[in-house]
N, C-alpha and C positions, 0 to 999 in steps of 0.2 A: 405483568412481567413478560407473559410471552406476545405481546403486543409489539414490547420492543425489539422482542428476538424477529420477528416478522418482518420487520424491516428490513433484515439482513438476507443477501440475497442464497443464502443455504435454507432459508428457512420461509423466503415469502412463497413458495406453492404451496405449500400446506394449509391443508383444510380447515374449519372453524373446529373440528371436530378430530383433529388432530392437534392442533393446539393445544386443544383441554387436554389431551395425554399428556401432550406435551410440561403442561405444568404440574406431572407428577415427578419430574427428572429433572427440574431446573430450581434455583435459589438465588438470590443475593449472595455477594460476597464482597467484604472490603479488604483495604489492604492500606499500609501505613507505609508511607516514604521510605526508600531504600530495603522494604518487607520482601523476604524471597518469597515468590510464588512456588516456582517448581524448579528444582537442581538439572544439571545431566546427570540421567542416570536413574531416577524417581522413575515410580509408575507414572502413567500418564491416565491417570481417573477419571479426569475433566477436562473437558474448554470451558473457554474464557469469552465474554464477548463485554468488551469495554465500553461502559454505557459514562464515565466517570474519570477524568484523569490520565496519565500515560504510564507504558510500561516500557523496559530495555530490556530484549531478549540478545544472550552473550551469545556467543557460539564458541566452540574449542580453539580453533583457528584466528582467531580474537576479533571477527565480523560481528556487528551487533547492526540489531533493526531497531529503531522506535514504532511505536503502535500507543495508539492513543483514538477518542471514542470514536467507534462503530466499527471498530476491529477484531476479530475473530482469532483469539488463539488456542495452539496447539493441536490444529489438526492433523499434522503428521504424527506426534506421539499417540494422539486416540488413536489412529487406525493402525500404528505399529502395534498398541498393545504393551510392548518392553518395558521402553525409556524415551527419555526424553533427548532431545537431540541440542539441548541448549539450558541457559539457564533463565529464567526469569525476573526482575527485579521491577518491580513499582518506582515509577521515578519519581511519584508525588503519590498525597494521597488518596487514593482510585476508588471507585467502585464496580465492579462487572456483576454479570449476571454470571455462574457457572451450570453447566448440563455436565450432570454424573454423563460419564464414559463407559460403566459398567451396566449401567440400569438402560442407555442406550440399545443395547443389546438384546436385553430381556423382554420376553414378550407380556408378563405379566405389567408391564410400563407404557410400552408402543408395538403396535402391530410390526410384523416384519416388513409392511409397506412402506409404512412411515417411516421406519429407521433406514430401509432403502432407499429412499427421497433423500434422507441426510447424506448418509453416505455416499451419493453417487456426486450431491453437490459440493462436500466436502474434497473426494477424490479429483474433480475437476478443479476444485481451486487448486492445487497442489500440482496437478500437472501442468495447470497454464505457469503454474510458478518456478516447475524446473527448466520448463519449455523456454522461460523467459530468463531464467540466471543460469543456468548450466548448457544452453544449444552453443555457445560459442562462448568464449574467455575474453574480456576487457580488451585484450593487449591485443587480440584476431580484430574486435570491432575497432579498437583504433585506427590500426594500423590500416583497413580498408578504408577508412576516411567515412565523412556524413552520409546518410543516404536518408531514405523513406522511415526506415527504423532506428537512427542513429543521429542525432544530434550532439554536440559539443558545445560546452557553456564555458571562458574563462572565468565568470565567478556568481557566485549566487547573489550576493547584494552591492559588490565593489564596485565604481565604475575608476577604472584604471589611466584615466585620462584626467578625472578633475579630481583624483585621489578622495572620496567619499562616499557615504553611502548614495545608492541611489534606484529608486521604487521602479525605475522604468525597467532597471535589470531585474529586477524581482518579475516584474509583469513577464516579461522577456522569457524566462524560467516559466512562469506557470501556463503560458502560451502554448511552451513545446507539452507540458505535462498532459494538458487538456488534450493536445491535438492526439497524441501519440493515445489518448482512452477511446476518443470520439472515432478514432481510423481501427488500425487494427494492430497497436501497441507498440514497443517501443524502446531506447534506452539511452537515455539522457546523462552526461558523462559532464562532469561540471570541476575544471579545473586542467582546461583543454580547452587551448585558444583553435580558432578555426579554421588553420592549417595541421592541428594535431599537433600541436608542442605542448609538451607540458608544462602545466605554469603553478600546480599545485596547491591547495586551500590556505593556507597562511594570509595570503592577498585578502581574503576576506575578515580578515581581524578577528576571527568567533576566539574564545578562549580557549577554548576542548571542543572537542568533536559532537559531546551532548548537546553544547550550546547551537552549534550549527545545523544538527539534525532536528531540534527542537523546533529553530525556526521554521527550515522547509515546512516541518510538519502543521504549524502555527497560519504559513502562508498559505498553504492547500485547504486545511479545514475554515478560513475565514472568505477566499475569495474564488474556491472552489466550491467546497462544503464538505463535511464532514465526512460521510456516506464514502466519498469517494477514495478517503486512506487505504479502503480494501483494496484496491487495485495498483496501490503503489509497494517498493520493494526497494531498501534505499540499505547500502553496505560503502564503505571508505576503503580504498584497496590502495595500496602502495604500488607503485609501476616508476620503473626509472627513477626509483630514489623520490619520486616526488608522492603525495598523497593525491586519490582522487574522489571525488565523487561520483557513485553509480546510485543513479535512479531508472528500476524496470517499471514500465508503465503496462498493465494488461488491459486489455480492450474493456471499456467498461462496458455496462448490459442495461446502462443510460445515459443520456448524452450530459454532458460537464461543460456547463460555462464559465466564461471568468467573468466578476464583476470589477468595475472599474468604473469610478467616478458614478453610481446610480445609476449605473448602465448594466449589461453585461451583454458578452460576444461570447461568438460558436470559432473555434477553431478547428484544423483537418491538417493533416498532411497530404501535402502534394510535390510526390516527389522527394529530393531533401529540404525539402521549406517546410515553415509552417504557413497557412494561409486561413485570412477570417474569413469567413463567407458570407456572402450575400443575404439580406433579410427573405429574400424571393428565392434561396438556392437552400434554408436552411430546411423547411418543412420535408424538402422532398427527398434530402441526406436523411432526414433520420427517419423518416418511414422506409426507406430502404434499407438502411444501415442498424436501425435500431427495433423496428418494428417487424418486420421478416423474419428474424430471427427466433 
């Protein structure tokens, strides 16, 4: 079990030897389609790390995230300690791993080292994640038009010219996703043609908003790869009457290819573009970029 938790980048520095503590605090846990995990308002006992399935976390303000496997929840109610800041729902039926929240704590479980290690890793995801949805408002990055952190998508799978779907726009989308992990992150705004008018999600046919966040999610874990849903942050925010899509992208802490046709490419930002790089330009990006670090 803690095999898989070591994967996850809160938990891969830890020792052989903290592990084994480790799996005096952690457990399977399932959960049955539409099963509330945790309310607003509930203690916060435990994370969650989704090894099985997806989950929709509400929020009061009526923003929901999708999360689905290799995802990590409830880091901010652990370390509030209170409550929870949202609600929980299984959107199919899931498996995670859960680590008691209480026993984290106690030394009789894990040395104060170890639970240090978690916590500091813990604390950094959550700052690069305010740092990434609360430094500036939708309407502020609009309004300043594309740059190095900002790109605009009229639709995630529509092509609006032969009225159908079409894979190149899907690539299109997970190019800028890639690029904005592999640089230094990002925020992709998808329902926003690229002078900044807004054209709003409908154009894409999805039925509900689960349907459309289902896919993103679907197109990332298959031709990105899984692992890398930690670093995305996807909310639907109404602006000028019209719906949009916000996807925050955080620098990943390994480089993200896209595959495509039995291949796969390196993409970067440069500037407000995205750009593939060179087979001879990529080694030397990510041992600067990814291995210095």
């Amino acid at each position: 079990m803690v095999a898989k938790l070591h994967a996850h980048e809160v938990f891969k520095e830890l020792t052989a030897t903290e592990l084994i503590a480790l799996e005096g605090i952690v457990h399977y846990k399932t959960f049955e389609q539409d099963e509330v995990v945790f309310d607003v308002g509930s203690r916060p006992n435990f994370l969650y790390y989704v090894i099985e399935g997806n989950f929709t976390l509400y929020f009061p303000n009526n923003e929901h995230l999708e999360l689905s496997t290799g995802e990590l929840i409830g880091e901010l109610g652990l370390l509030n300690g209170d409550f929870r800041l949202g609600t929980l729902r299984a959107s199919a039926d899931s498996k995670t791993i859960s680590v008691c929240g209480t026993k984290l704590f106690e030394e009789t479980y894990l040395s104060p080292t170890t639970a240090l290690k978690i916590v500091r890793k813990l604390g950094r995801r959550i700052t690069n994640y305010f740092r990434s949805s609360l430094e500036m408002s939708s309407v502020e990055m609009i309004e300043q038009g594309e740059s190095e952190f900002v790109e605009f998508k009229s639709t995630l799978r529509w092509n609006l010219y032969t009225n159908k779907k079409d894979k190149a726009i899907e690539l299109a989308i997970l190019k800028t996703i890639a690029a904005f992990m592999n640089s230094e992150g990002g925020h992709l705004f998808v329902g926003i043609s690229d002078e900044g008018k807004f054209l709003g999600l409908a154009q894409d046919k999805f039925p509900n908003h689960d349907k459309l966040l289902l896919h993103l999610t679907t197109m990332v874990k298959k031709r990105i790869g899984t692992l890398f849903l930690q670093y995305i942050h996807t909310s639907i925010e109404v602006i000028n009457a019209k719906e949009v899509l916000r996807v925050d992208c955080l620098p990943a802490s390994h480089p993200a290819y896209v595959f495509d046709d039995n291949d796969d490419y390196f993409f970067v930002r440069t500037g407000p573009a995205t750009t593939k790089l060179k087979a001879s330009k990529i080694h030397p990006y990510i041992k600067d970029r990814f291995e210095s670090t």
